[in-house]
C-alpha positions in Angstrom: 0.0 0.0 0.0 0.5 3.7 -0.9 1.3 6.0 2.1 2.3 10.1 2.4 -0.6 12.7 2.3 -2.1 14.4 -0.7 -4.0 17.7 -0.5 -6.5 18.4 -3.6 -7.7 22.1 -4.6 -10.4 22.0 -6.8 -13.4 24.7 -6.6 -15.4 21.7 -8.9 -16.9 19.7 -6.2 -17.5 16.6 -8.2 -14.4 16.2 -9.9 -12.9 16.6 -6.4 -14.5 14.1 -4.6 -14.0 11.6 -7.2 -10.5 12.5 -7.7 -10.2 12.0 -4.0 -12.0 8.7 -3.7 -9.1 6.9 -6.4 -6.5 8.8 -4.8 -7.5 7.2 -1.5 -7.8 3.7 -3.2 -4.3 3.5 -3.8 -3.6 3.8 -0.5 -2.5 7.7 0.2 -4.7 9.9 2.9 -6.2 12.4 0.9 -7.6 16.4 2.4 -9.5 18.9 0.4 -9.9 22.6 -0.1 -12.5 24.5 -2.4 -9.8 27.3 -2.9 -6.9 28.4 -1.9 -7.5 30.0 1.0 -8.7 26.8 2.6 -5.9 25.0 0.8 -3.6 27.4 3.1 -4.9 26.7 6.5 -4.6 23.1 5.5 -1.0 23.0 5.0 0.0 25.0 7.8 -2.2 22.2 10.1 -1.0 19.1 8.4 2.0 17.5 7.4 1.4 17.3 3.1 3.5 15.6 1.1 1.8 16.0 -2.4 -0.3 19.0 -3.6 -2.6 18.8 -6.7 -4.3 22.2 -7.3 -6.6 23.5 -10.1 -5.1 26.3 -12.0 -8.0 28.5 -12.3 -9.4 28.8 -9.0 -12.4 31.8 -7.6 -9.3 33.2 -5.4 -6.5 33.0 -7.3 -4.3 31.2 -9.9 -2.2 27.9 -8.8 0.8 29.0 -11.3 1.1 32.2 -8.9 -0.2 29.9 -5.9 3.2 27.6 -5.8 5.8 30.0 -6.4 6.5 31.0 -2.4 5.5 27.0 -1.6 9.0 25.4 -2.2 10.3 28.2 0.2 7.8 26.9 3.0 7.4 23.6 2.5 10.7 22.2 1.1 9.3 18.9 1.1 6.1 19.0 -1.2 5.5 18.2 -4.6 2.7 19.7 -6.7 1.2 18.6 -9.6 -1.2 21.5 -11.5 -4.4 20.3 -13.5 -6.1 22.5 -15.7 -9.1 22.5 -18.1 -6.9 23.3 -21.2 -3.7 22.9 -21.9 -1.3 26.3 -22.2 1.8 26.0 -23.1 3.0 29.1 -21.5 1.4 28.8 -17.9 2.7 24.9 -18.4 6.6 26.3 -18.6 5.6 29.3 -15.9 4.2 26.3 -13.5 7.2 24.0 -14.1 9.8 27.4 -13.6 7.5 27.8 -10.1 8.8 24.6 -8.7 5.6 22.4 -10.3 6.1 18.8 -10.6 4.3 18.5 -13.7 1.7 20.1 -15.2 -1.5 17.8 -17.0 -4.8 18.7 -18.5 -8.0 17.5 -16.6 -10.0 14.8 -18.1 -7.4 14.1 -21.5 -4.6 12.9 -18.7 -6.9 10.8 -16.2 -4.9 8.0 -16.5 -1.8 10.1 -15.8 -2.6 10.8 -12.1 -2.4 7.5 -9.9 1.7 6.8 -12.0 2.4 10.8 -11.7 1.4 10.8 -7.9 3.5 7.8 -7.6 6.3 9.4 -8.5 5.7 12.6 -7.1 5.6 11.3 -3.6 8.6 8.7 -4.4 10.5 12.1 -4.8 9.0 13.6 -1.6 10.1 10.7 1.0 13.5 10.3 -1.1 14.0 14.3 -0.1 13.0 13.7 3.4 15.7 10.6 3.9 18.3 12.4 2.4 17.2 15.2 5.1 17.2 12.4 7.8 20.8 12.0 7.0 22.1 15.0 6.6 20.6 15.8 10.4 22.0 12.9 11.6 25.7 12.9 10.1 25.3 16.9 10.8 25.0 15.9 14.7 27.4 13.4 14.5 29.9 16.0 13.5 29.3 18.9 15.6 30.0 20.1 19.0 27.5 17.9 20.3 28.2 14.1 18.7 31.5 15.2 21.2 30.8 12.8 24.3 32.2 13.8 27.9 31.7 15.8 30.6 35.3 15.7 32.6 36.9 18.9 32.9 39.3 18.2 30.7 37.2 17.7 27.5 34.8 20.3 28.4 38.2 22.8 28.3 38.9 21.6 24.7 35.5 22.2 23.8 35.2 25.5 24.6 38.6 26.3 23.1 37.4 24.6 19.5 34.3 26.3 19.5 36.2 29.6 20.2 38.4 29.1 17.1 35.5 27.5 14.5 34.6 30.4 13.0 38.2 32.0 12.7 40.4 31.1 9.9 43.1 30.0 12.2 45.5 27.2 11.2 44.8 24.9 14.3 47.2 22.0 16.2 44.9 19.4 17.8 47.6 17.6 20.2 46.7 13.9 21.6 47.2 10.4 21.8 45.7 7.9 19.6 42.2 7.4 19.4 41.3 10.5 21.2 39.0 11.7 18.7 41.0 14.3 16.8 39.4 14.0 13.2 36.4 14.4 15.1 37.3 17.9 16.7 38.5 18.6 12.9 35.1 17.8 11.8 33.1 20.0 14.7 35.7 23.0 14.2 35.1 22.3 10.1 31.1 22.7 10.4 31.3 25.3 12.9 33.1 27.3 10.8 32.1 29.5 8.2 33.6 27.0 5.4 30.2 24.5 7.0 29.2 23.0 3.4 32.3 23.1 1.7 34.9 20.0 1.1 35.9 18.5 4.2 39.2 16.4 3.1 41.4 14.3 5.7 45.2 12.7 5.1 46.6 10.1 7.8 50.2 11.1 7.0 51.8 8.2 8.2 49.7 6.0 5.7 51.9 7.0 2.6 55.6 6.9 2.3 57.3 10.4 1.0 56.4 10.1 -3.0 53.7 8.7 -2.6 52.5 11.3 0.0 53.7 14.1 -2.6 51.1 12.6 -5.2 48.2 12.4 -2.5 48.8 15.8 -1.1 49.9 18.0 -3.9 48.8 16.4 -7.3 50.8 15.6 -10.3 50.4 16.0 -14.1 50.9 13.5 -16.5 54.2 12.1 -17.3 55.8 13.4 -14.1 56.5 10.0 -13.1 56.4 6.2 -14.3 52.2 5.2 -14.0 51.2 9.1 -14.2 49.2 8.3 -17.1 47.1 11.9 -16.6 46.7 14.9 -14.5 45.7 14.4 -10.9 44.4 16.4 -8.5 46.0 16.8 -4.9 43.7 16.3 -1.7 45.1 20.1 -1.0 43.3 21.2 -4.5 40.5 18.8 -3.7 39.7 20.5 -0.7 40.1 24.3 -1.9 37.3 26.7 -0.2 37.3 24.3 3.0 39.0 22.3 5.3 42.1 20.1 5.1 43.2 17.6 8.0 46.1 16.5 8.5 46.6 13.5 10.7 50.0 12.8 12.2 51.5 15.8 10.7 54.8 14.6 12.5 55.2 11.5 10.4 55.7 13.7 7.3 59.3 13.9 5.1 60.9 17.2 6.1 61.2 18.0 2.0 57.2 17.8 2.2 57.0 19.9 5.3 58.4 23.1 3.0 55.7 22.5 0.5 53.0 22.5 3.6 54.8 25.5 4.4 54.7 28.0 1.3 50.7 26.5 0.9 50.4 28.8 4.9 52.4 31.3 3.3 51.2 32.0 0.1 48.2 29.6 -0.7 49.6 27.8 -3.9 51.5 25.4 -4.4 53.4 23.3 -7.3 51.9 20.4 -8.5 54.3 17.4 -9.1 56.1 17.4 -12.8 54.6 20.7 -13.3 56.6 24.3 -13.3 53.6 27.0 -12.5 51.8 27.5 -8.9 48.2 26.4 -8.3 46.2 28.9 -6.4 44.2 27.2 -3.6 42.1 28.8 -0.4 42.1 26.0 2.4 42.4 25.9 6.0 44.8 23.7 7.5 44.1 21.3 10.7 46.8 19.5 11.8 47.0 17.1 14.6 50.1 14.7 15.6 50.7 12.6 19.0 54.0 13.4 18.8 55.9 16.1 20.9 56.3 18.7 18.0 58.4 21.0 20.2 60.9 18.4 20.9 61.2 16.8 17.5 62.0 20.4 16.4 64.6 20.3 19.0 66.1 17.3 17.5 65.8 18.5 13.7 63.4 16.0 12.8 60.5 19.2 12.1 60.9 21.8 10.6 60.6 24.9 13.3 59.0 27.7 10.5 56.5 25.1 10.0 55.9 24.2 13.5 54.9 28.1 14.4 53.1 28.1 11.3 51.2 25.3 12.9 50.5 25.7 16.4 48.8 29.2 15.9 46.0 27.8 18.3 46.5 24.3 19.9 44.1 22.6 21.5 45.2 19.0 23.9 43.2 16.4 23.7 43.0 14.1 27.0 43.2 10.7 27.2 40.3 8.3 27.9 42.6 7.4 31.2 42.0 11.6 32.2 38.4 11.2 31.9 37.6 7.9 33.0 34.1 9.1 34.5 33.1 9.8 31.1 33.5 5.9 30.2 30.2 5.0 31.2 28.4 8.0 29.1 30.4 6.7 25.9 30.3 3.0 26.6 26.1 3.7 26.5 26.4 5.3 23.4 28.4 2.9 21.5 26.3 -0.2 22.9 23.5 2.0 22.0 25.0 1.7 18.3 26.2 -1.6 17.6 22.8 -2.8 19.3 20.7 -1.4 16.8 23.0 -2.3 14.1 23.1 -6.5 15.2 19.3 -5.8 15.7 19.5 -7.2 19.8 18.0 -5.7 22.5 20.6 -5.5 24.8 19.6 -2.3 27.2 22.4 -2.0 29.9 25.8 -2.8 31.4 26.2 -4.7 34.3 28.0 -2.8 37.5 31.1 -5.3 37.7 31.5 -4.7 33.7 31.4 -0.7 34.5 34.1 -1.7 36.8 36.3 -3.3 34.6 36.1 -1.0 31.3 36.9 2.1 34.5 39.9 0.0 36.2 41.5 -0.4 32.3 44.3 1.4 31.1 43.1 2.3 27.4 46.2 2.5 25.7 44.0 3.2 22.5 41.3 5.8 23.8 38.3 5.7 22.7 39.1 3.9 19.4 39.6 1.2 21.8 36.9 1.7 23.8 34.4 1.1 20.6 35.9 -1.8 19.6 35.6 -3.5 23.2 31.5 -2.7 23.4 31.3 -4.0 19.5 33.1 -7.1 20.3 30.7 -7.2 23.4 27.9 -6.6 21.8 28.3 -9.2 19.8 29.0 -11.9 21.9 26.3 -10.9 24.6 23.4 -13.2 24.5 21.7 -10.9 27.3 19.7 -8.2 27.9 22.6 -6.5 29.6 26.5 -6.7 29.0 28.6 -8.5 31.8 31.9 -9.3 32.1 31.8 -12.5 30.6 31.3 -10.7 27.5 35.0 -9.2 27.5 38.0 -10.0 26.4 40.3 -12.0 28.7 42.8 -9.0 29.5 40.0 -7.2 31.7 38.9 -9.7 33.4 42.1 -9.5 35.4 41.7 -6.0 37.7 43.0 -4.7 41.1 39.2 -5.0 42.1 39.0 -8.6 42.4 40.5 -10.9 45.2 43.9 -10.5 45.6 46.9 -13.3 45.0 48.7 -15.0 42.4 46.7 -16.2 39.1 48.0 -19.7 37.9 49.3 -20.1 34.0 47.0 -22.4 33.4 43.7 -20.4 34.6 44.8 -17.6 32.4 45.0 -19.7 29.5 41.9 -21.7 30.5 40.2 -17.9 30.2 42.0 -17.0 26.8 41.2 -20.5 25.2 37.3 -20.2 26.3 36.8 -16.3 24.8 39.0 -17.6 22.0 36.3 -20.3 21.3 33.3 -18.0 21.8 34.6 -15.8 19.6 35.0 -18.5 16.9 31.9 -20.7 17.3 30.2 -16.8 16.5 32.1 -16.3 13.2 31.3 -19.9 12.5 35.0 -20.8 12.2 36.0 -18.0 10.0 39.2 -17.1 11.3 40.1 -14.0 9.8 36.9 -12.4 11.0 37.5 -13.9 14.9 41.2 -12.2 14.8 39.4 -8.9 13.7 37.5 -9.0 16.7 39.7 -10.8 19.1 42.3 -7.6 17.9 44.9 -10.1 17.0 47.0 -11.0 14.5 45.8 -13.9 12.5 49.4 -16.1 12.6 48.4 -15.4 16.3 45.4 -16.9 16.4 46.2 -19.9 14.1 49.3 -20.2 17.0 46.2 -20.2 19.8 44.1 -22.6 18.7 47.4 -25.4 17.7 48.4 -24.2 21.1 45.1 -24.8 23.4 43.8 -27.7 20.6 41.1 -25.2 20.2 37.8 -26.9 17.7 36.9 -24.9 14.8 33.4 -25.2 13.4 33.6 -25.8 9.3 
């Protein structure tokens, strides 16, 4: 069945009413207005998806009627019908914002197909909306989880420098959530809407970070078949991020440098300057100061850098925010495995609070997926975590034999199998092992895989 709401104005009663009674066959809640008056108070009450309105109407004409729509309701579609065909108000309706435009009685048949379509249009719009509100929120001030004094500070300080064009220096460890501070200073900024582009620096070795970065034409090297264009081009009017700025070849650095100086740069194999208008956001867990120090940065790049730095804690300086983002991430990865799983026990709180997070939150989201996955449960306990945290200062003291250690590893090391139905490479993924590791494990513990 049809569904979405279609609002008919039509000061011919009949026609109307039986317009409305197919219209309602195929499924579709259907309202009515005698004019357009009535057709007004209608759409600021309800929630229309589809509007089909006579052109000729005792208080006005539906050509004029739909030009100030689109700018109220984004959303709705109209389809005009008229009792003959004009060519003139027929482009006029369509420059208005019309859906179409169909004679009455020669296009009958039209309708139900162009309705269809009409309102296919109309909940595709609203999804797309749906989207862009939710990946919107998720990269904003507030998809930033925490409420420790610590994070709160590094809030403030981003949202202070959003709307500057300041080059900024987001300092942390990994998996603090520095692309996503790049992302909430990136829509909080006055570039909002324009190219967002992000570079792990340590993912590429030097030429291979030259062509990524800065673009090459064709011929410069062996393989440059064509022109390319550099993530720095690619993200001209808006943002670039920079991920571990510190891992980048010190030749590199001076190219990074004259694109802060003089906003162009030199494309690989070619001999004139691009111009480009981009702000840079860096971020490194490195000590930048000290790798100056020890000529491993370049210094003129380093103030040109750390015009406004913001530190990033660790999950270990804000551990009473673990249970707010442990929520939301169970939250996520329940909805996505379709289970109902609604809480965490108390001893797991314990054990995610007493852990040391080497990997920050990244970490953090992979232990509740992994969880997640394994629970059975309406609520997450600590059976449902790896090994390693099962071990904390909070349970009885003494010495833990070898073999009850391995008698631990070898029964998550199962669970975690007999749920990927023996496929290995999947049960490393989650187990965050290597998978020569786990091949070792199961010879080792004469661990059962199912085929």
């Amino acid at each position: 069945m049809s569904t979405g709401t279609v609002l008919i104005i039509d000061d011919e009663e009949k026609l109307r009413t039986l317009l409305a009674r197919i219209i309602r066959l195929e499924g579709f809640t259907v309202l009515e207005a005698e004019n357009l008056k009535q057709g007004s108070k209608l759409l600021e009450k309800g929630d229309v998806d589809v509007l089909l309105s006579d052109v000729k109407l005792p208080d006005g004409n539906g050509v004029d009627f739909i030009k100030d729509l689109k700018s109220h309701y984004p959303s709705l579609e109209t389809i005009l019908l008229t009792a003959y065909g004009n060519i003139a108000d027929g482009v006029k309706a369509m420059k208005n914002g019309a859906f179409d435009y169909i004679t009455k009685g020669d296009d009958n048949d039209k309708i139900i197909p162009l309705l269809a379509r009409a309102m296919e249009k109309v909940q595709l719009q609203k999804r797309v909306r749906q989207l862009e509100q939710q990946v919107g929120k998720r990269y904003t001030f507030d998809g930033i989880l925490g409420e420790s004094p610590r994070i709160v500070e590094a809030i403030v300080l981003a949202k202070k420098v959003a709307p500057s064009e300041a080059t900024v220096l987001l300092l942390g460890e990994t998996g603090t959530g520095k692309e996503v501070f790049a992302q909430a200073i990136h829509q909080g900024s006055k570039r909002t809407g324009k190219p967002f582009v992000a570079l792990n620096c340590s993912a590429f070795g030097k030429e291979l970070l030259e062509s990524e970065l800065f673009g090459h034409k064709a011929g410069s090297f062996t393989g440059a078949t064509k022109d390319k264009k550099g993530l720095i081009e690619e993200a001209d009017t808006g943002t670039l991020f920079l991920d571990e700025i510190g891992e980048m070849h010190v030749d590199l650095q001076a190219k990074l440098l004259r694109v802060l100086e003089t906003n162009e740069f030199i494309k690989v194999g070619d001999t004139r300057p691009t111009k480009v208008n981009v702000r840079i956001i860096a971020a490194t867990n490195r000590d930048l100061q000290q790798e100056v120090t020890e000529g491993k940065f370049r210094e003129d790049l380093f103030y040109r850098l750390n015009v406004f730095t913001i530190a990033l804690p660790s999950l270990r300086e804000r551990m009473k925010d673990i249970p707010l983002i442990a929520a939301y991430y169970l939250k996520l990865f329940a909805s996505k495995s379709a289970k109902r799983i609604d809480s965490m026990s108390k001893p797991f709180l314990e054990h995610l609070q007493q852990h040391e997070w080497k990997g920050n939150i990244r970490e953090l989201k992979n232990v509740i997926e992994r969880a997640t996955i394994l629970s059975d449960g309406p609520e997450l306990t600590v059976d449902d975590l790896p090994a390693e945290f099962r071990f904390t200062t909070s349970r009885p003291t003494g010495p833990i034999s070898a073999f009850d250690l391995a008698s631990v590893e070898k029964l998550h090391i199962q669970r975690v199998l007999n749920h990927t139905k023996g496929n290995k490479t999947e049960a490393a993924r989650l187990l965050n092992i290597g998978l020569t590791t786990l091949y070792r494990k199961i010879e080792e513990y004469h661990i059962s895989v199912e085929a």
